[in-house]
C-alpha positions as CSV (number, residue, x, y, z in Angstrom):
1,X,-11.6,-42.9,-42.7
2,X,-15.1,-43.6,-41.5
3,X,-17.9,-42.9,-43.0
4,X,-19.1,-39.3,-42.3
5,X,-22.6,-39.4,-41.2
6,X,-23.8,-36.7,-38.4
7,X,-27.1,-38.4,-36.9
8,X,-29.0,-37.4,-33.9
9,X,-29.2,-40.6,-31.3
10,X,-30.5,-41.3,-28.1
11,X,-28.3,-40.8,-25.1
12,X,-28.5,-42.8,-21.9
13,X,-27.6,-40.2,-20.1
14,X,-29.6,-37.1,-20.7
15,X,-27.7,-33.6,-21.1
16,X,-28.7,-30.3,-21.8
17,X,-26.4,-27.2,-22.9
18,X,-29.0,-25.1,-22.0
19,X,-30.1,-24.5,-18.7
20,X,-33.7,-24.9,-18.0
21,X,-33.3,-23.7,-14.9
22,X,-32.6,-20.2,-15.7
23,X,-34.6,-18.7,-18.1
24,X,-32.7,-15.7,-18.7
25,X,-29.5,-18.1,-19.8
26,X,-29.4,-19.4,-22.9
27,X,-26.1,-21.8,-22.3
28,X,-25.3,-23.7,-19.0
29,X,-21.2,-23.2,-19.5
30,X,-20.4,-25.9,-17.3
31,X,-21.4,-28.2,-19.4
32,X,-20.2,-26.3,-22.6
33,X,-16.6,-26.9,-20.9
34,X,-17.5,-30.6,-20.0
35,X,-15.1,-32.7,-22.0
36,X,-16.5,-35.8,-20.3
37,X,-19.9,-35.3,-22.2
38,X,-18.4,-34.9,-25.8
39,X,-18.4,-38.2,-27.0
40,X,-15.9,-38.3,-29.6
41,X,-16.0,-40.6,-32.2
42,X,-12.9,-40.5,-34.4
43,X,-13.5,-40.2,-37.9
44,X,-9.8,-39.7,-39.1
45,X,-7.1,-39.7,-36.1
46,X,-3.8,-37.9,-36.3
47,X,-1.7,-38.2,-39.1
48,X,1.0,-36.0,-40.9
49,X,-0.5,-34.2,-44.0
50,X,2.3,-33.1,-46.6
51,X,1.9,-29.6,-48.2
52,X,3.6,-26.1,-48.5
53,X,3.5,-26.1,-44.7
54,X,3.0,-29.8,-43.4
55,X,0.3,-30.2,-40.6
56,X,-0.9,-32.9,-37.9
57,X,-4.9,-33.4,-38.5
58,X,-7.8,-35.4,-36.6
59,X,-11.1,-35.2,-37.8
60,X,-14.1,-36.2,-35.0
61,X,-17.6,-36.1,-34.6
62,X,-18.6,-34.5,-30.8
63,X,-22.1,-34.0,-28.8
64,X,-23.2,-30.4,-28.6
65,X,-25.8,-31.3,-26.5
66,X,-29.1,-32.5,-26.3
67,X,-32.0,-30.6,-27.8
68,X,-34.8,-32.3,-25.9
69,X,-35.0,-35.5,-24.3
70,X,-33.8,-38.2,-25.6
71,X,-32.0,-36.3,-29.2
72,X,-28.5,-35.1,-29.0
73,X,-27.2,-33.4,-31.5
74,X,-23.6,-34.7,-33.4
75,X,-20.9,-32.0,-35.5
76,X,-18.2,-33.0,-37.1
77,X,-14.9,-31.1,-35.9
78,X,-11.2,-31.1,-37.3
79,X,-8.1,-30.5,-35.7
80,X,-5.1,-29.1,-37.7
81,X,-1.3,-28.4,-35.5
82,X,1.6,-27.9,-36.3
83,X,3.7,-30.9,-36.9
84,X,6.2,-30.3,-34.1
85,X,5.4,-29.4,-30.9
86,X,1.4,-28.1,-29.5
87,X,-0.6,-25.5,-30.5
88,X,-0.6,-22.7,-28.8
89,X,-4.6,-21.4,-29.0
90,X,-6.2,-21.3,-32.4
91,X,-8.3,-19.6,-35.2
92,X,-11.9,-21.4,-34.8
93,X,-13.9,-21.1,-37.8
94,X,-17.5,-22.6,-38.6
95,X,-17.3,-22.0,-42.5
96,X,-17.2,-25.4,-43.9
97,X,-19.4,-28.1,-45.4
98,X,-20.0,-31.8,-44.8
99,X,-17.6,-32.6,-48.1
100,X,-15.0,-30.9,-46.7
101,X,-14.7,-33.0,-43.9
102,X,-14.0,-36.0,-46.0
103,X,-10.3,-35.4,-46.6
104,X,-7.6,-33.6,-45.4
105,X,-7.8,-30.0,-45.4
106,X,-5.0,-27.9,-47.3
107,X,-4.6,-24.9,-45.9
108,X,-3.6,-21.7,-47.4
109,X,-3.4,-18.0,-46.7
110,X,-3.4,-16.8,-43.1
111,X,-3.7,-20.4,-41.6
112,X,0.2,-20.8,-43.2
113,X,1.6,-17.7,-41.3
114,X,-0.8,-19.2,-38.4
115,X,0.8,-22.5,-38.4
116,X,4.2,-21.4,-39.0
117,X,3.8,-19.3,-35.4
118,X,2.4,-22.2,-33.4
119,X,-0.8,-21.2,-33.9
120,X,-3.6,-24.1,-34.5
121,X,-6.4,-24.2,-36.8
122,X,-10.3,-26.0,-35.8
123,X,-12.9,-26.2,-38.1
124,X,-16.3,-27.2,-37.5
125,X,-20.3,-26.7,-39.7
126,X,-22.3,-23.6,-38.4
127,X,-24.4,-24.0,-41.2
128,X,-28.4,-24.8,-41.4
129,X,-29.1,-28.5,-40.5
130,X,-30.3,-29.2,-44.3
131,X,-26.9,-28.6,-45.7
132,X,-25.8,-31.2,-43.8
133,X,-28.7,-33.9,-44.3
134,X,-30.3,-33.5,-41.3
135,X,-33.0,-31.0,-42.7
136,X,-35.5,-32.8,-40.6
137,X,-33.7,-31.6,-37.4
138,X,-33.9,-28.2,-38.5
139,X,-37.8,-28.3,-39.1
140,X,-38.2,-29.8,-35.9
141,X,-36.3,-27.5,-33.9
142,X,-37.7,-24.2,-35.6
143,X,-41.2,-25.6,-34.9
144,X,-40.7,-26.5,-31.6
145,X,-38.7,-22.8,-31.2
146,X,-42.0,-21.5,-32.8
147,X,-44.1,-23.6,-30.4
148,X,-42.7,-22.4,-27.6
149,X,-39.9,-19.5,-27.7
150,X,-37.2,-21.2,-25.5
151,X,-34.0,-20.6,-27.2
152,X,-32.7,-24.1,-26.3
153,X,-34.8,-25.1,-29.8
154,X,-33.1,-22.0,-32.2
155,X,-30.1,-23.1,-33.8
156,X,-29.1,-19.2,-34.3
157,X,-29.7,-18.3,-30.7
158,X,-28.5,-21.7,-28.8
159,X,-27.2,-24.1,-31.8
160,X,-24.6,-22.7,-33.6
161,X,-22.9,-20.5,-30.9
162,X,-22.4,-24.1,-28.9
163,X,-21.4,-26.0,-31.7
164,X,-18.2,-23.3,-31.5
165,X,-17.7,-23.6,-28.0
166,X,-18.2,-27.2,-27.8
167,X,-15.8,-27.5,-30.5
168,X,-13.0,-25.5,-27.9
169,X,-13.6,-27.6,-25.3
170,X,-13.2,-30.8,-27.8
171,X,-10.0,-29.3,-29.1
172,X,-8.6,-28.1,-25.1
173,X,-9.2,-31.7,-24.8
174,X,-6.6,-32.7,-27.0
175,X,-4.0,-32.0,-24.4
176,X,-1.1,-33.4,-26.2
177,X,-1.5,-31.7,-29.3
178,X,-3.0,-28.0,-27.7
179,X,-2.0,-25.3,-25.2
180,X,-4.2,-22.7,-23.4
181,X,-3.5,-20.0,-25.3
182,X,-5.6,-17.1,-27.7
183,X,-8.7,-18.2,-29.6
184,X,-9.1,-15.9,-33.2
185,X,-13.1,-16.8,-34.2
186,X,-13.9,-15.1,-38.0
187,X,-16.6,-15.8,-40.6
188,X,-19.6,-14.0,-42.4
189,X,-23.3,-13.6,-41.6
190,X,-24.2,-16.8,-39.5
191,X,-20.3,-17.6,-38.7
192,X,-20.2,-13.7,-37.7
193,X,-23.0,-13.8,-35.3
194,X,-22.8,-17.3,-33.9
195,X,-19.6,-16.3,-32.6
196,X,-20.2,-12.9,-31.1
197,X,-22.1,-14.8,-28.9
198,X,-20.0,-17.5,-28.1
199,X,-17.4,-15.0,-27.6
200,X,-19.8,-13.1,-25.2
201,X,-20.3,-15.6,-22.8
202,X,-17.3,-18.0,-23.2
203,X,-14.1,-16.5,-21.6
204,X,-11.5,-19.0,-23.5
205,X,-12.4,-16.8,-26.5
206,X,-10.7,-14.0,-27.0
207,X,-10.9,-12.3,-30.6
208,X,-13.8,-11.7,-33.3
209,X,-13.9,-10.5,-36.9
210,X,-17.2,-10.7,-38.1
211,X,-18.6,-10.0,-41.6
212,X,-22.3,-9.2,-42.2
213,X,-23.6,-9.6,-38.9
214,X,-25.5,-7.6,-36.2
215,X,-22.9,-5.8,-33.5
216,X,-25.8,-3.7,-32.1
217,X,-29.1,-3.9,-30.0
218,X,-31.3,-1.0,-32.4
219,X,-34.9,0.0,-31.3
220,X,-36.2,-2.4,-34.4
221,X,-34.2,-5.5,-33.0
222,X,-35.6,-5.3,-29.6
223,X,-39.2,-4.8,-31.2
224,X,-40.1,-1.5,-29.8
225,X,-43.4,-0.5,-30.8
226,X,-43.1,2.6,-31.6
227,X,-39.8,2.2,-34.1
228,X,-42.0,-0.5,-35.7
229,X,-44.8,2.0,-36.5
230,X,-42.3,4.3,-38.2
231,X,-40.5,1.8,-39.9
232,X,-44.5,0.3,-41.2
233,X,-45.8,3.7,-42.0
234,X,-42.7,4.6,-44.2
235,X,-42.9,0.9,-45.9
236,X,-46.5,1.7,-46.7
237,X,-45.7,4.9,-48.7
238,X,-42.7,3.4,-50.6
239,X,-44.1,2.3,-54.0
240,X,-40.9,0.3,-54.8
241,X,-41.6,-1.7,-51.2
242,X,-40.5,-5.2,-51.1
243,X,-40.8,-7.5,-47.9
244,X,-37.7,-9.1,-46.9
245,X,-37.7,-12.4,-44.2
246,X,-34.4,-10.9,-42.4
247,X,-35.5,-7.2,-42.3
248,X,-36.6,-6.3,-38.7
249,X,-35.4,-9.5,-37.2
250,X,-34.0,-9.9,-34.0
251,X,-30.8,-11.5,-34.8
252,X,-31.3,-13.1,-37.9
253,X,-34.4,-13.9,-40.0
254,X,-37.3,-12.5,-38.4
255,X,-40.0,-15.1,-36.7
256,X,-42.1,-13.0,-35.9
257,X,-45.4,-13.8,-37.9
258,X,-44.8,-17.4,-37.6
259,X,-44.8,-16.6,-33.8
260,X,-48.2,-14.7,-33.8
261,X,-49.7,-17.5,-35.5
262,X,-48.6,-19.8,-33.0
263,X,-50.3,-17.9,-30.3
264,X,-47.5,-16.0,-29.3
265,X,-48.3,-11.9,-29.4
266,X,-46.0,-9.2,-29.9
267,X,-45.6,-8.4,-26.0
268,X,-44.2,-12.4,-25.8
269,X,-41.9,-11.5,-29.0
270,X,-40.6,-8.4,-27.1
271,X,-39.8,-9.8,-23.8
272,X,-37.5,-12.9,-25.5
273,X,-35.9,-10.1,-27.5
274,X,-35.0,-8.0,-24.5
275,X,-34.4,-11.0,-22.0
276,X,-31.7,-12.1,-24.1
277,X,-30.1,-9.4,-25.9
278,X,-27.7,-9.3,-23.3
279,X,-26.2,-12.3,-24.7
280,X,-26.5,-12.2,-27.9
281,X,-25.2,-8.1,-28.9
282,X,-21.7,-7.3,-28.6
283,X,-22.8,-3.8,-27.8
284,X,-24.3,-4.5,-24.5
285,X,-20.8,-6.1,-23.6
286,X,-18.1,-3.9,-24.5
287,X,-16.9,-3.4,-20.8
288,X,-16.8,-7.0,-20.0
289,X,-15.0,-7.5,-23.4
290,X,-12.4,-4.7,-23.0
291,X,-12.0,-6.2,-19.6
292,X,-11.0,-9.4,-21.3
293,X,-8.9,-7.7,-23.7
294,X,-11.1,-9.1,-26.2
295,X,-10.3,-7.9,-29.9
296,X,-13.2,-6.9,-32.3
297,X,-13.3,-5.8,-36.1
298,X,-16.9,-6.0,-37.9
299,X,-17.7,-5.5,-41.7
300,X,-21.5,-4.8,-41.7
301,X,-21.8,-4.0,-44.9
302,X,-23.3,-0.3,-45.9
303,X,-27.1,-2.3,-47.3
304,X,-27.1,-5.6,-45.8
305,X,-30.0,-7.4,-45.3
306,X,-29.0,-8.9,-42.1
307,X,-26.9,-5.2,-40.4
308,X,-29.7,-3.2,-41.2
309,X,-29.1,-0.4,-38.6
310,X,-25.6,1.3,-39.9
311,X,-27.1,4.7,-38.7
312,X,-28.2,3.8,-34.9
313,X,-25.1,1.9,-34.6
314,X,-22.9,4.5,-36.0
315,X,-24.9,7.3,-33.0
316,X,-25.1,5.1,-30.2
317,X,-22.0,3.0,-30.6
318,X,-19.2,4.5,-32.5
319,X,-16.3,3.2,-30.8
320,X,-17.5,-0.5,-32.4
321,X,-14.3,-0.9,-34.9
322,X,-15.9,-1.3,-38.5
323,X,-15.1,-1.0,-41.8
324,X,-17.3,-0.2,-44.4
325,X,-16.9,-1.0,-48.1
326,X,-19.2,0.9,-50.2
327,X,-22.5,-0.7,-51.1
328,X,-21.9,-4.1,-49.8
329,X,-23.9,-6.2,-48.0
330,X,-25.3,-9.9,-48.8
331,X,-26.3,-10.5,-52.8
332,X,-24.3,-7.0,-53.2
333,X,-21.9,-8.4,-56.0
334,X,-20.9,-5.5,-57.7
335,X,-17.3,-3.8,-56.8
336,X,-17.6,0.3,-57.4
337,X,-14.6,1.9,-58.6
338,X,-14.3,3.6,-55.3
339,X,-13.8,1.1,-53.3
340,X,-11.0,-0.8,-51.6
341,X,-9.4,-3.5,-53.7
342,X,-6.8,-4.7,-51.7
343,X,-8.0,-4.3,-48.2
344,X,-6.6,-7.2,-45.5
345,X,-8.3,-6.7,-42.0
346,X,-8.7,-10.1,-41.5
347,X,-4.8,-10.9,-42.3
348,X,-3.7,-8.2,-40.4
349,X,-6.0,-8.5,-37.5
350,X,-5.4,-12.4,-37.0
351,X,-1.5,-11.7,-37.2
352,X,-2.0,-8.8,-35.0
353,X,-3.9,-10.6,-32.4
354,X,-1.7,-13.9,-32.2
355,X,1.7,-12.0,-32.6
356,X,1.4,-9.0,-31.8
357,X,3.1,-5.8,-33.7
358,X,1.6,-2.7,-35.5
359,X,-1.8,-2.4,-33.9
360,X,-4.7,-1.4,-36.6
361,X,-6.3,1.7,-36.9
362,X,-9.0,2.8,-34.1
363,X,-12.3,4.2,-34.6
364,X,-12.0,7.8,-35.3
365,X,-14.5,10.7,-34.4
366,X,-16.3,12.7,-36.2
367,X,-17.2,16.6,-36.3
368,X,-19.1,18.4,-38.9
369,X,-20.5,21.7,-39.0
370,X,-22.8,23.7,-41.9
371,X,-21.7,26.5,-44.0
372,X,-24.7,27.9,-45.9
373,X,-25.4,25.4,-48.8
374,X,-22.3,23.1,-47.5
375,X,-21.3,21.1,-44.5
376,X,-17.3,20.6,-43.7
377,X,-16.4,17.5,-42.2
378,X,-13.3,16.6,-40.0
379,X,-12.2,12.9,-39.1
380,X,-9.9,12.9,-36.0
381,X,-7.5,10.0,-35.2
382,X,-5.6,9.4,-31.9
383,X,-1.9,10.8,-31.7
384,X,0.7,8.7,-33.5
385,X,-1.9,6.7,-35.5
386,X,-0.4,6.6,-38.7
387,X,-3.2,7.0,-41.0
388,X,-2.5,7.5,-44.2
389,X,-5.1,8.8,-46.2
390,X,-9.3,9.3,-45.6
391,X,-11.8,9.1,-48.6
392,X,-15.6,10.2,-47.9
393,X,-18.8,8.5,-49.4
394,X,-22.2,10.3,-49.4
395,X,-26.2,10.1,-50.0
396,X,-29.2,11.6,-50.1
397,X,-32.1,10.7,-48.2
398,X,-31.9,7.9,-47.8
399,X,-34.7,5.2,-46.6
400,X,-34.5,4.4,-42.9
401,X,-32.4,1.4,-41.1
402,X,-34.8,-1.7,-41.5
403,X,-36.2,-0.4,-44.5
404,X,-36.9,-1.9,-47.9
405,X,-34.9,1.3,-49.7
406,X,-32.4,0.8,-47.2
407,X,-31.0,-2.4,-49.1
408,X,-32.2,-1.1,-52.4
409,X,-30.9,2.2,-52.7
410,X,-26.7,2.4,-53.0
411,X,-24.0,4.9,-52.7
412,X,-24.2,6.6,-55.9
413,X,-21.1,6.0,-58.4
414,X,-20.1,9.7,-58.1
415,X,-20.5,10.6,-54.7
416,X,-17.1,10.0,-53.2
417,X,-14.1,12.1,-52.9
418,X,-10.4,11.9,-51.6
419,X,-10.0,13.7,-48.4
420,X,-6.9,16.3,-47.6
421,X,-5.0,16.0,-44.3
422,X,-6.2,18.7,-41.6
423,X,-4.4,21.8,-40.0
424,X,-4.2,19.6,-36.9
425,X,-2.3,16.3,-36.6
426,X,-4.2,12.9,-37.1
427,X,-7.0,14.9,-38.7
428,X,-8.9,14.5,-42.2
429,X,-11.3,16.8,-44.0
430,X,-13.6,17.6,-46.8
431,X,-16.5,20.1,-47.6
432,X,-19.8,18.6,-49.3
433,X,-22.0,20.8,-51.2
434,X,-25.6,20.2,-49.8
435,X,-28.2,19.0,-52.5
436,X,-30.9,21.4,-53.4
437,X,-34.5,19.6,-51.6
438,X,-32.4,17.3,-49.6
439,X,-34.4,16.4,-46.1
440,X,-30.9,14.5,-45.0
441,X,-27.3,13.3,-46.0
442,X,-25.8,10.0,-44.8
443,X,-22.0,9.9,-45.1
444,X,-19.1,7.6,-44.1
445,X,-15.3,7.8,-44.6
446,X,-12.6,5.3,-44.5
447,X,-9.0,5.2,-43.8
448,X,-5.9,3.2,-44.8
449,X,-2.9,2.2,-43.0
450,X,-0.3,-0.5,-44.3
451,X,0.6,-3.0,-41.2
452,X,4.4,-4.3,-41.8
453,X,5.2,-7.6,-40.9
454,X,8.7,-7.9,-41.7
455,X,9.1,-8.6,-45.6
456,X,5.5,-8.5,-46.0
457,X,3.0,-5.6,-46.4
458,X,-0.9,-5.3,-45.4
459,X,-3.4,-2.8,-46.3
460,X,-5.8,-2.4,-43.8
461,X,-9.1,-0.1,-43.5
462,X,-11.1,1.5,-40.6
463,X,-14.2,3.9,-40.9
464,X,-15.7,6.2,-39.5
465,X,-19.0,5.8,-37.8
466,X,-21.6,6.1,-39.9
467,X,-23.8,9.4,-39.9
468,X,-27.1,11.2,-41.1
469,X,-27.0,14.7,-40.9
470,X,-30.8,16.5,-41.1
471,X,-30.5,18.9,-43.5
472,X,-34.4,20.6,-42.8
């Protein structure tokens, strides 16, 4: 195998993913899809790799394209098909390190049941240039980002989306080994939101489960004024105030101050935000996604640092499919005895989406009503759902989405309980005695049902948007 090394070098022939041209688009998908311009170089070709389930594998490095004149950026990319006959789409995944790339990759879990199907695997870095030793790359492209605000220079607006797609039209160029056919994309935090926008704006892509990563365009997001001042004015009064770097931010870690001291001012900050939000929220798509029969899952987390807006999501969008495990978010390690220990969304949902069979559970809706010092909630599913059971977790004021005492104040231990079937079919519901003082209650509920696939059993979870009730 060659020695993996990813370098930036000069091309003779300049090429930009990003069209300059247009500056409301952040890709130019011509050249995403331009297999001419990848630039392979082989770093392992295809060979037969022995294991449980035996695979074909190539490893390559590929052009994503050039960042500014004159530096093109390298990735490294692997291929993994079955050993007989092509693959038939795949399950792209961004996940991995430099190391892993320097011997063959044994694969496990899904990606057995994957393979066995006809399904192929790709696996490529969507990780910060530094992890990789090219931390000079990343200084040079944040400052020049900074410098400027063209999204050609951010690696979380423009680089790591493209290194996905770049790495479907490098695979689709493989044409003896892959088939057009359904591409599965799945990952946490950055490998959530790098591919809801690859999946956005790429039509070759056609499912996302995304852990830990923004679905929605809030108020904070697009750097409205006014939700700013509330959010500032509550931060000021909160004695146990922390500030956080991801907090507030766009799509990622907020850039905002560095921005300002650029030169930039807030009104410059705004516009980018709303000028490309389009591409980058899977909320501002779901037409053009249903359209494409695109599937979708996210796992936000209830206090992450990065989906810090459970409650406008929940009201504006509560037909996004999410699942909620209680208190979890990034750095949240601790498991409460509440919730799910054998949940397998992304199992089922891959298997699901490649092969079909029991669909997973919809997002339900949700009525609530008060009664004196209680309110009574109901959860209502579709006909014919098969839901099989609905468990309610609740809070007290809690601090608002963006907030410091939004990531700092959980679920307590306590305040959960099992919910009872309805009167009426496909329905689940529970009473909650109101707390005495109480200004408002946040609540969510989740819901099992067991996908079969033939000698094999999957517990999967939906929830129910996420709500505040005002209680003054």
């Amino acid at each position: 195998m060659k020695q993996l090394t990813l370098i930036l070098i000069v091309l003779l022939i300049p090429f930009r993913v990003f069209s300059s041209s247009s500056q409301d688009s952040i890709f130019d998908m011509d050249e995403i899809r331009d297999a001419s311009t990848l630039k392979s170089e082989i770093l392992q070709d295809w060979h037969i790799v022995n294991g449980l389930v035996s695979t074909r594998q190539k490893s390559i490095t590929i052009s994503v394209g050039e960042l500014w004149p004159g530096r093109d950026l390298r990735i490294p990319v692997r291929f993994i098909v079955p050993v007989n006959g092509k693959a038939k789409g795949f399950h792209l995944t961004g996940g991995h390190n430099l190391k892993q790339f320097e011997s063959d990759t044994a694969i496990r879990g899904v990606d057995i049941e994957l393979i066995k199907g006809g399904i192929g695997l790709v696996h490529t870095i969507v990780q910060k240039p530094r992890t990789y030793g090219e931390g000079d790359l990343g200084k040079q492209m944040r400052d020049r980002f900074i410098d400027t605000l063209e999204t050609r220079y951010s690696i979380q607006y423009w680089g790591w989306p493209a290194i996905l797609m770049r790495a479907t039209t490098a695979a689709y160029a493989e044409s003896h080994y892959f088939e057009r056919g359904k591409i599965a994309l799945s990952g946490g935090s950055k490998n959530g939101a790098s591919p809801a926008v690859a999946i956005i704006v790429d039509t070759r892509l056609s499912a996302l489960h995304a852990s830990v990563s923004p679905p929605w365009e809030s108020p904070l997001r697009l750097c409205d004024p006014q939700a700013w001042e509330a959010l500032n004015t509550y931060n000021q009064n909160d004695p146990d105030f922390k500030p956080h770097n991801f907090l507030g931010g766009t799509f990622g870690p907020s850039y905002t101050k560095e921005a300002i001291a650029a030169g930039h001012n807030w009104e410059n900050i705004r516009k980018l935000a709303n000028r490309i939000s389009d591409q980058i929220f899977i909320s501002r798509n779901l037409t053009q996604l249903a359209n494409r029969n695109v599937d979708l899952l996210f796992h936000p987390g209830t206090h992450d640092m990065v989906a810090y807006d459970l409650f406008w999501g929940g009201s504006h969008y509560p037909q996004i499919p999410t699942y909620l495990r209680i208190n979890s978010g990034h750095g949240k390690k601790h498991r409460p005895d509440s919730a799910e220990l054998k949940e397998q969304n992304l199992t089922a949902f891959l298997l699901n989406h490649f092969f079909g069979g029991e669909p997973l559970l919809e997002s339900p809706k949700v009525s609530y009503h008060r009664d004196n010092n209680a309110i009574n909630i109901t959860v209502t599913f579709e006909p014919d759902s098969h839901e099989e059971s609905g468990r309610i977790w609740w809070m007290y004021d809690r601090g608002p989405d963006g907030s410091s005492a939004y990531i700092r104040e959980l679920f307590p231990e306590k305040q959960w309980k099992d919910m009872e079937p309805g009167q009426q079919p496909a329905t689940w519901t529970t009473q909650i005695e109101i707390e005495s003082g109480a200004t408002h209650i946040d609540f969510f509920t989740n819901h099992l049902k067991t996908i079969h696939r033939e000698s094999n059993t999957y517990p999967t979870y939906i929830s129910s948007p996420y709500n505040r009730i005002n209680l003054k």
